[in-house]
Structure formats: C-alpha cells, structure tokens
DOPA-467060 format. One record per residue: residue in three letters; x, y, z of N, C-alpha, C in turn. Coordinates in Angstrom, 3 decimals, decimal comma. Layout:
+------+----------+----------+----------+----------+----------+----------+----------+----------+----------+
| rest |      nxx |      nyy |      nzz |     caxx |     cayy |     cazz |      cxx |      cyy |      czz |
+------+----------+----------+----------+----------+----------+----------+----------+----------+----------+
|  ala |        X |        Y |        Z |        X |        Y |        Z |        X |        Y |        Z |
...
+------+----------+----------+----------+----------+----------+----------+----------+----------+----------+
This chain:
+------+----------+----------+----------+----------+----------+----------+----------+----------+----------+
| rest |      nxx |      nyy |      nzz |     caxx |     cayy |     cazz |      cxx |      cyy |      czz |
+------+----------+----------+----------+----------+----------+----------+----------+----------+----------+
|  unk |   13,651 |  -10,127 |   73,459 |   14,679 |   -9,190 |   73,877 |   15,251 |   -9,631 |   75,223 |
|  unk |   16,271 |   -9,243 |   75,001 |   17,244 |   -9,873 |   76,778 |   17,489 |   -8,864 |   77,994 |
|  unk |   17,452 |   -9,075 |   78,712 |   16,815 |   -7,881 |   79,805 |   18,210 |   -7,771 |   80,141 |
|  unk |   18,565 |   -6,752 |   80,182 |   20,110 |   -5,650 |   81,087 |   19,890 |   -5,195 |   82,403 |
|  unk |   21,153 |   -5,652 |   83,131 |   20,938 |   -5,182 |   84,341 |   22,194 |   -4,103 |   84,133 |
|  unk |   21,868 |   -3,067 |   84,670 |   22,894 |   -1,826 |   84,524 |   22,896 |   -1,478 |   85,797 |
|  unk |   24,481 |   -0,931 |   86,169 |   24,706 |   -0,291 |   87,707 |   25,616 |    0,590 |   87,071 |
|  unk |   25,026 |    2,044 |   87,930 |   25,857 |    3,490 |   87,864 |   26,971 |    2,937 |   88,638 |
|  unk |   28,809 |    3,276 |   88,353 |   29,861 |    2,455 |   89,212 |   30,830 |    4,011 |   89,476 |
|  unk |   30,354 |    5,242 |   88,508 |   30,963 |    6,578 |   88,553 |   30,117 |    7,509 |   88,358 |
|  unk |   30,240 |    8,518 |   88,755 |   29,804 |    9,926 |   89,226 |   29,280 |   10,150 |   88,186 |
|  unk |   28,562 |   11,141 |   87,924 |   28,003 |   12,404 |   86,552 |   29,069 |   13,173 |   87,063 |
|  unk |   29,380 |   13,798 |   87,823 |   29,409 |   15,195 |   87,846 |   30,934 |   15,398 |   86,973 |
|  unk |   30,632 |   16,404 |   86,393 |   31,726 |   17,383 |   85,664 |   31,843 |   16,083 |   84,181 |
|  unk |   30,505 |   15,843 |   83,605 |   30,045 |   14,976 |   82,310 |   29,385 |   15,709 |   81,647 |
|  unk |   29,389 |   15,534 |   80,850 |   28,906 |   16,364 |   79,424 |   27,612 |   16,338 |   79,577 |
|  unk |   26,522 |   17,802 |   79,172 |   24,901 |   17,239 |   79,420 |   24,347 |   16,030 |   78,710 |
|  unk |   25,265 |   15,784 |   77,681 |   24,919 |   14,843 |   76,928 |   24,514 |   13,448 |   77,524 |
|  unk |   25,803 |   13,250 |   78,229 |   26,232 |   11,933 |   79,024 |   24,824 |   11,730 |   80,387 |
|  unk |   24,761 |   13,327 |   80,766 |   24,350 |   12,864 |   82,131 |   22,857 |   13,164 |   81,638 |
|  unk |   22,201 |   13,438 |   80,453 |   20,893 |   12,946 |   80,560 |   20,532 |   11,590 |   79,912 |
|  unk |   21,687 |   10,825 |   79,035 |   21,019 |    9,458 |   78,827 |   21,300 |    9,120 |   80,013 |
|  unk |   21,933 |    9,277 |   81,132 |   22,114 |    8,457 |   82,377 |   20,468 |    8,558 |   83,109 |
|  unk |   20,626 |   10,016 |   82,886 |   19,160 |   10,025 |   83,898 |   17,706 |    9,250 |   82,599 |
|  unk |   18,196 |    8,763 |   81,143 |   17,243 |    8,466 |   80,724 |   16,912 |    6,861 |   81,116 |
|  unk |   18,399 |    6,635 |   81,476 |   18,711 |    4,883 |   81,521 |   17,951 |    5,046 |   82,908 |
|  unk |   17,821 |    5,703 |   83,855 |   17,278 |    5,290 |   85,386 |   17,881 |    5,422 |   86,127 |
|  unk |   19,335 |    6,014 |   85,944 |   20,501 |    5,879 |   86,899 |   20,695 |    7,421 |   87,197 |
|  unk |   21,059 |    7,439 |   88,867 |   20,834 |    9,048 |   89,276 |   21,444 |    9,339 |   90,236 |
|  unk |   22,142 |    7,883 |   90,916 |   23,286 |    7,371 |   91,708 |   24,000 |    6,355 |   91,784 |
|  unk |   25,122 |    6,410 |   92,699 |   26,297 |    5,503 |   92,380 |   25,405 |    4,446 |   93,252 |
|  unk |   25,805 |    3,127 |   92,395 |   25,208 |    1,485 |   92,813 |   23,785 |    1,616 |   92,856 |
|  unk |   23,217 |    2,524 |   92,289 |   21,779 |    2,142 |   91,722 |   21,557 |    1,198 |   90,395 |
|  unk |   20,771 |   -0,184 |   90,436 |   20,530 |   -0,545 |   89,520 |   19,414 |   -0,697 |   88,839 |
|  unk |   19,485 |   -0,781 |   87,462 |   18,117 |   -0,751 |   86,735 |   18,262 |   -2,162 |   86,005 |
|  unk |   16,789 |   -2,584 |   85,704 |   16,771 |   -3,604 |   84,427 |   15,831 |   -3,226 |   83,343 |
|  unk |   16,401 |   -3,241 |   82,020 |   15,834 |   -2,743 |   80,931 |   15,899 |   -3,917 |   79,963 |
|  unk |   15,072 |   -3,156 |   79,122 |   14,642 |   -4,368 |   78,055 |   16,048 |   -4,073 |   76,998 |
|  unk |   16,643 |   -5,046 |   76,020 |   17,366 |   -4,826 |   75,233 |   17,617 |   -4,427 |   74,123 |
|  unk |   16,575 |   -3,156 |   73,649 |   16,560 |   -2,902 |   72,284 |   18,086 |   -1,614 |   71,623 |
|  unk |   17,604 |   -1,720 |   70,895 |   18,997 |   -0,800 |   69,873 |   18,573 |    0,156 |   70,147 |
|  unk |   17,950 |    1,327 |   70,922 |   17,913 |    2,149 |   71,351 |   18,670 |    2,274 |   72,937 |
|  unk |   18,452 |    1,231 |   73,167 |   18,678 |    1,178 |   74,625 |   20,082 |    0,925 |   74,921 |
|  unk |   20,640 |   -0,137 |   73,714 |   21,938 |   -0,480 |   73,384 |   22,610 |    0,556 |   73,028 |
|  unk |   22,259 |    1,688 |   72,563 |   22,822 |    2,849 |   71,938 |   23,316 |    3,615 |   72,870 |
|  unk |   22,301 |    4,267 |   73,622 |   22,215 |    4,380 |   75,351 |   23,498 |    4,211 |   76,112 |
|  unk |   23,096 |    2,815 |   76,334 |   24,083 |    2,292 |   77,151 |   25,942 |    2,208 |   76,525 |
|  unk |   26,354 |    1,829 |   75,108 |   27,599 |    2,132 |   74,545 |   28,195 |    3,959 |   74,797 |
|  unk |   26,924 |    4,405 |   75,125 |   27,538 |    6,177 |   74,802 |   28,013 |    6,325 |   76,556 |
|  unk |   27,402 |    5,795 |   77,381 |   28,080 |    5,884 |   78,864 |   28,625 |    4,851 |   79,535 |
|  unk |   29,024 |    3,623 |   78,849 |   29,555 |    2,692 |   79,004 |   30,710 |    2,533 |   79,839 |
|  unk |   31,388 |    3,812 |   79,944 |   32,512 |    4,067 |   81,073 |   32,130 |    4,553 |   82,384 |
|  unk |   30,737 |    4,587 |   82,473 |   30,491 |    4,980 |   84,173 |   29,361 |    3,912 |   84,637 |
|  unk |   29,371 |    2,932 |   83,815 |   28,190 |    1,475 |   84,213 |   28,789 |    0,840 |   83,978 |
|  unk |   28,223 |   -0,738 |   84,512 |   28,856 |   -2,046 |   84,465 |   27,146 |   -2,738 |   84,185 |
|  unk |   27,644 |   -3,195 |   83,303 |   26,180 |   -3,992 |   82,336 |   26,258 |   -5,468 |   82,751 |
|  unk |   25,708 |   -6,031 |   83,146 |   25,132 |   -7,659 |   83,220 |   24,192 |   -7,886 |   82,243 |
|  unk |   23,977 |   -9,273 |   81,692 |   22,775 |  -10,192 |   81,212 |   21,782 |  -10,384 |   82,130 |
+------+----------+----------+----------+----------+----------+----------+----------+----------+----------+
C-alpha cells in the first residue's frame, strides 16, 4: 500500500457533520495539519468525499 500525505488547506466550519467527521477520522482538525496514512479503499473513500478541503501527496 502507498502511504498519503494529506494536508487540511480549508476550514470545517459551516460543513456537513458528515464531512467534518471523516475529517476528524482522517486526523485532520486544523488548517496545515498533516497526516500520513496508509492507502487502502477505505481510506481512499475518505479522502474523495473531502477532497475539496485537502491537498493529497504520494
């Protein structure tokens, strides 16, 4: 699996609970905090549903 580096680049606030608990599931809880995660289809799933408030690296 290929490890993701993810950075929060926009706010939660006024986001759907939906949005802002995979954020808090991904690790992210502020702006330019980054995480690295492993790359599975869960995680990929994850990350496509908030894809407009992160910026994903390899």
């Amino acid at each position: 699996m290929a490890k993701l580096k993810l950075t929060q680049v926009k706010s939660i606030i006024k986001r759907p609970k939906r949005q802002k608990a995979t954020m808090q599931a991904l690790g992210l809880t502020k702006i330019n905090k980054t995480v690295e995660v492993e790359g599975t289809p869960q995680i990929l799933g994850m990350v496509e549903k908030v894809r407009h408030l992160i910026k994903v690296e390899q």
